[in-house]
C-alpha positions as CSV (number, residue, x, y, z in Angstrom):
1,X,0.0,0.0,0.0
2,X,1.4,3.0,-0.7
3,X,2.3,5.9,1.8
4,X,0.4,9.5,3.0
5,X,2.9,11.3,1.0
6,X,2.4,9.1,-2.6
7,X,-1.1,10.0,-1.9
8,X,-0.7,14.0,-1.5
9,X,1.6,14.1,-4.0
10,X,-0.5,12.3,-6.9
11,X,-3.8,14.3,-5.8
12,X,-1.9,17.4,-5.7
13,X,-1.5,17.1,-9.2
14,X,-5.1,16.7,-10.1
15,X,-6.2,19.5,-8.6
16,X,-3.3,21.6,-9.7
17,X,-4.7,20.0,-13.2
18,X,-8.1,21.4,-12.8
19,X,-6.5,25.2,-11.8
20,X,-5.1,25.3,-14.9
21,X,-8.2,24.0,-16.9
22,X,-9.9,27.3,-14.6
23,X,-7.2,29.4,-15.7
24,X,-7.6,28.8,-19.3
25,X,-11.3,29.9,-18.9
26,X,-10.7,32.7,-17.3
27,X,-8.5,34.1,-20.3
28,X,-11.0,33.0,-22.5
29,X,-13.5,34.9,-20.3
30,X,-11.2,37.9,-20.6
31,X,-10.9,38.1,-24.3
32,X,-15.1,37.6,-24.1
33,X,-15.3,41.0,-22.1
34,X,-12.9,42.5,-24.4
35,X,-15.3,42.2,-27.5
36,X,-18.4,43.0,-25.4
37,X,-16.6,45.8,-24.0
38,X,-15.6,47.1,-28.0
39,X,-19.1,46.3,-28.9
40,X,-20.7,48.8,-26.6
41,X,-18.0,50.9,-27.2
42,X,-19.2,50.9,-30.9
43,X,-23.1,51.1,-30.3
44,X,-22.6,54.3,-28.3
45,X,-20.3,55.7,-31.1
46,X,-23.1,54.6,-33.7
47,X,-25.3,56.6,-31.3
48,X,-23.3,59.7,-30.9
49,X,-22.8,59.9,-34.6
50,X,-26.7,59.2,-35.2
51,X,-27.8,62.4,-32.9
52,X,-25.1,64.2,-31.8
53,X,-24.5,68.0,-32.5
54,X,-21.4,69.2,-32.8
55,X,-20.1,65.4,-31.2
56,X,-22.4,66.6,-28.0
57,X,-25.9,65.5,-26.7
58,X,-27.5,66.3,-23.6
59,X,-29.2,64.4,-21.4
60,X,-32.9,66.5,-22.4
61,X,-32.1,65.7,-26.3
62,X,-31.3,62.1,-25.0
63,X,-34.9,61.2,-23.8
64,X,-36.7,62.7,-27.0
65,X,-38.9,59.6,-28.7
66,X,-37.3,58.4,-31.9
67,X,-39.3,59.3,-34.9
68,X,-41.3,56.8,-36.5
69,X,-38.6,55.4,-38.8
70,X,-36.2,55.4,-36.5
71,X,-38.7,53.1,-34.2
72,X,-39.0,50.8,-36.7
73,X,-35.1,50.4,-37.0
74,X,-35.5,50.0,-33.8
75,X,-38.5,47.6,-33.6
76,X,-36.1,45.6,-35.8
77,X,-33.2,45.8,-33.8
78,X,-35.2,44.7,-31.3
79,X,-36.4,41.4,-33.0
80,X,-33.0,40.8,-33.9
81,X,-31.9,40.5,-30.4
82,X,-34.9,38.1,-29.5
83,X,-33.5,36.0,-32.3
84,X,-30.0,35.7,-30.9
85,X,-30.7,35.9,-27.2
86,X,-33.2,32.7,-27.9
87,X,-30.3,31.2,-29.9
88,X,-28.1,31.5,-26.6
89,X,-30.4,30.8,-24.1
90,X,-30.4,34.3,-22.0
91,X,-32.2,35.3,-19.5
92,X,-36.5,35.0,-19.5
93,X,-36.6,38.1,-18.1
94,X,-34.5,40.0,-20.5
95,X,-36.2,38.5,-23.6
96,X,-39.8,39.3,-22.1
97,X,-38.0,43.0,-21.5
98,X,-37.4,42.8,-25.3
99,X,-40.7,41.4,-26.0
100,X,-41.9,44.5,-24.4
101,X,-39.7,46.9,-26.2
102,X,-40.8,45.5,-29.5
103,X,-44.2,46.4,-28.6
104,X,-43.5,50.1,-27.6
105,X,-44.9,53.1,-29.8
106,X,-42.9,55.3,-27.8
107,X,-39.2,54.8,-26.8
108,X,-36.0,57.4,-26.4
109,X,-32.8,57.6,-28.2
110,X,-31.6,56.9,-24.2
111,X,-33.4,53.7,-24.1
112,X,-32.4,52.6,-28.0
113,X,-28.8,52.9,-26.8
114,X,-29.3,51.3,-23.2
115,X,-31.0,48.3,-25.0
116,X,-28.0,47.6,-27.4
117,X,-26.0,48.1,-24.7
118,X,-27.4,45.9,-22.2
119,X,-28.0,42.7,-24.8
120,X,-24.7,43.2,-25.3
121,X,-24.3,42.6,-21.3
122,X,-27.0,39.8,-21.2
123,X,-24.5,38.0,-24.4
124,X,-21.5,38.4,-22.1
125,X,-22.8,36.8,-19.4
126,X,-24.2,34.2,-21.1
127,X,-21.9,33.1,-22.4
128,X,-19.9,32.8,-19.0
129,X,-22.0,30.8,-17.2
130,X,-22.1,28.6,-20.0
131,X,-18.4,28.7,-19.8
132,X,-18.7,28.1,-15.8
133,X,-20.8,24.8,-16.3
134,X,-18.5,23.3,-19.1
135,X,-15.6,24.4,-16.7
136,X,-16.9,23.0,-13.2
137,X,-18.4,19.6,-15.0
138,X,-15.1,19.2,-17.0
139,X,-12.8,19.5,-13.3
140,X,-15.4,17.0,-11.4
141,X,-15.3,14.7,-14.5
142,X,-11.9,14.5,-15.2
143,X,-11.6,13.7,-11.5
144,X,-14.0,11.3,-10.5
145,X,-11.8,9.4,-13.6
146,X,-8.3,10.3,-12.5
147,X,-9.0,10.1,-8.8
148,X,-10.4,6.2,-9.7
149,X,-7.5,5.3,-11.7
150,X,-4.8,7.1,-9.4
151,X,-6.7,4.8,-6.2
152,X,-6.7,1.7,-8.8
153,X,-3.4,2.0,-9.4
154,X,-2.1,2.6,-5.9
155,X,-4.1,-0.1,-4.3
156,X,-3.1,-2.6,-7.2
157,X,-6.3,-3.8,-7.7
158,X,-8.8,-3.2,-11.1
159,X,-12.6,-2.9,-11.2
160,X,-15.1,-1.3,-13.2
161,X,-15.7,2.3,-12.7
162,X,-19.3,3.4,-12.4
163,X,-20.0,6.4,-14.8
164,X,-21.0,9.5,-12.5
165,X,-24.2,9.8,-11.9
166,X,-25.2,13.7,-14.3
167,X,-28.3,14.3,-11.9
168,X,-25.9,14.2,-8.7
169,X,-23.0,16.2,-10.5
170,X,-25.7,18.9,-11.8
171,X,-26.6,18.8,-7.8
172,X,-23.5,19.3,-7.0
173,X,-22.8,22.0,-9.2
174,X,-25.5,23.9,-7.9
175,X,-24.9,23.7,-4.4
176,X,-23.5,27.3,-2.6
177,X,-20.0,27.5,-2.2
178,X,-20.1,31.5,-0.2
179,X,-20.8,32.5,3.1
180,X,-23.9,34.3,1.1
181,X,-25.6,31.3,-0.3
182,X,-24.8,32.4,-3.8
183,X,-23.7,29.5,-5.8
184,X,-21.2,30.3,-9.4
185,X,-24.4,30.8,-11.5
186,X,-25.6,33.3,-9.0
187,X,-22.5,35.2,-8.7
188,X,-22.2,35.9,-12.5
189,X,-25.8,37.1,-12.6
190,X,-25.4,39.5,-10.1
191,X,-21.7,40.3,-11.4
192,X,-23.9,41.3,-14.5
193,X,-26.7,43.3,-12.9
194,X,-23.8,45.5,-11.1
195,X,-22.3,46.0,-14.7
196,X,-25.6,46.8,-16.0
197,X,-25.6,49.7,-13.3
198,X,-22.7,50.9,-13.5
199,X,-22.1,51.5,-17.4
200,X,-26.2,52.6,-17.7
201,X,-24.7,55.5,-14.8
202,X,-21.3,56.1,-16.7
203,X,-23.8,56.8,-20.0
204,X,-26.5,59.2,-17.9
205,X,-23.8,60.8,-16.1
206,X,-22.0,62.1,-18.8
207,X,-24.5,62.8,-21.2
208,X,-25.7,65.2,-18.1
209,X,-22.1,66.7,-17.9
210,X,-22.0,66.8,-21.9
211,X,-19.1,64.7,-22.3
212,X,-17.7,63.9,-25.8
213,X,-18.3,59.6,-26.9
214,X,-14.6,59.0,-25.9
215,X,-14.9,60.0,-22.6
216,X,-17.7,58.2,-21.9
217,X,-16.5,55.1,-23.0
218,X,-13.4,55.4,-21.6
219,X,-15.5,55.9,-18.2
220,X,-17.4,52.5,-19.3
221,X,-14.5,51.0,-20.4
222,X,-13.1,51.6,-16.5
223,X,-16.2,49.7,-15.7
224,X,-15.4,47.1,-17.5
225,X,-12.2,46.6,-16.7
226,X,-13.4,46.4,-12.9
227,X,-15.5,43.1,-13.7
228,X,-12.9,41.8,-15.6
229,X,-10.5,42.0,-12.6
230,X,-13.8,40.6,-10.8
231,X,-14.4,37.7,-12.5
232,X,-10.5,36.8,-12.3
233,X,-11.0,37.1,-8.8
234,X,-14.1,35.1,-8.5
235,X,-12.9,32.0,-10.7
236,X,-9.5,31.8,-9.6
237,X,-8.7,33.0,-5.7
238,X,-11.5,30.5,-4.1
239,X,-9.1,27.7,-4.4
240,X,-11.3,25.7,-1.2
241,X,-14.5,26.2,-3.5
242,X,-12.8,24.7,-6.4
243,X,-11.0,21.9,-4.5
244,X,-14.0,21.1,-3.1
245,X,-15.9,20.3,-5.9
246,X,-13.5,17.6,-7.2
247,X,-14.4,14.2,-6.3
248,X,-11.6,13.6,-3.7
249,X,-13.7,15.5,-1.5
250,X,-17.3,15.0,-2.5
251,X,-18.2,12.2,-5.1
252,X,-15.2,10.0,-4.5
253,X,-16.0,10.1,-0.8
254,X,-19.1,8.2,-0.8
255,X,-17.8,6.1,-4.0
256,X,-15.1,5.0,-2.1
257,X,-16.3,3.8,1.2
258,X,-19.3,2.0,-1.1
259,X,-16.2,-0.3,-2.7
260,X,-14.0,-0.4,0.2
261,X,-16.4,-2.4,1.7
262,X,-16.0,-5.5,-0.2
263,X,-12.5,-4.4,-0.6
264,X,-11.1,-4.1,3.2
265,X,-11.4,-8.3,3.8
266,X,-8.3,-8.0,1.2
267,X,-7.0,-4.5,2.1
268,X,-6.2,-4.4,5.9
269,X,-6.3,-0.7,6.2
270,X,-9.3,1.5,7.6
271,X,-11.8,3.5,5.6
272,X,-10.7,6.7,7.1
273,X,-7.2,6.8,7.0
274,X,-7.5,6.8,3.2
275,X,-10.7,8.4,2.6
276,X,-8.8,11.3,4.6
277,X,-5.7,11.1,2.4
278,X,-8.2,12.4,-0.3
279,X,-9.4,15.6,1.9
280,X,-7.0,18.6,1.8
């Protein structure tokens, strides 16, 4: 049987296995808020260039109602956005927001803009959780596999490994993993309504001032860049959180007492000693 320290060192390695599979996401999560980020950067400029005077508008011009052709750009816009925020899945409440929209006879260049801008938000996040769950399901997958072949191979004994059970991962997933109760899905969809917020202030407050497009966007921009540090945050310093999600901890746990049972008349050696070499 081998020792404590074989067993540290070989589960060390997964989980330093599944930090780099969260590190990889979290670029790609990067470069995701980098083309949201460009994208409302370019709807406001489309805006500016659409209604500005003299590359200024103020707040007053801001909430005029679009004219009836520009309403039905809109309305199109609009429909558009259903289209593709069905496509990915988004949010009920924001497509029944669009829904609404679509039905409007009377809507401001302010809330035009904010709409673009926010489905551009609702994409983003979107696409992160969906990034989360392939994340979190790949690092409990890979090992509830590697963690059975590392035991397999350290015991010396062979058996047929039972696949994981989706309905008790997707449980697992979803269970909290703060001292709020908010579990990962949670924590981007409030990560999103604060970005909402804050870029929908950057946008009021400097059309009030009468700022010039680039300096709002470089204020939005700022905004960005502060959820972007966030999510880095979020996805990479809990290290407990994602350690205890892998299967050492949770799913191997039960797995593992349910085989050692039949295992320990040939294997001398208690269920807790090496159950607990799988805890951190």
């Amino acid at each position: 049987m081998r020792n404590a320290d074989y067993w540290r060192g070989r589960f060390s390695i997964l989980e330093d296995s599944a930090h780099r599979e969260a590190q990889k996401t979290i670029q790609d999560m990067e470069e995701l808020y980098l083309d949201a980020q460009r994208s409302v950067q370019k709807e406001i400029e489309s805006w500016y260039a659409r209604f500005a005077m003299n590359n200024q508008i103020s707040l007053t011009d801001a909430r005029k109602w679009l004219t009836v052709g520009q309403l039905e750009e809109f309305h199109w816009s609009v429909e558009q956005y259903i289209k593709i925020g069905e496509q990915a899945g988004l949010d009920a409440a924001w497509l029944k927001k669009l829904e609404n929209a679509s039905a409007r006879f009377h809507i401001s260049r302010l809330e035009a803009v904010q709409t673009g801008i926010q489905q551009q938000l609702e994409l983003l996040y979107g696409n992160q959780v969906d990034s989360l769950d392939a994340l979190l399901k790949k690092v409990v997958g890979n090992g509830y596999t590697h963690t059975a072949f590392e035991v397999q191979k350290g015991v010396g004994l062979g058996w047929d490994i039972t696949g994981l059970d989706q309905k008790k991962l997707e449980t697992l997933l979803s269970k909290p993993w703060t001292t709020d109760g908010r579990t990962f899905r949670d924590r981007c969809w409030l990560n999103k309504n604060d970005l909402v917020g804050s870029v929908s202030k950057s946008l009021t407050q400097g059309l009030l001032r009468g700022d010039s497009p680039a300096k709002i966007t470089t204020a939005i921009q700022k905004q960005f860049g502060v959820h972007r540090y966030k999510v880095r945050g979020d996805w990479s310093t809990p290290k407990p959180p994602i350690s205890t999600l892998l299967p050492p901890r949770n799913v191997t746990r039960i797995w593992m007492l349910k085989w050692w049972k039949s295992l320990k008349r040939w294997i001398p050696i208690p269920v807790p000693f090496v159950v607990g070499l799988m805890v951190r």
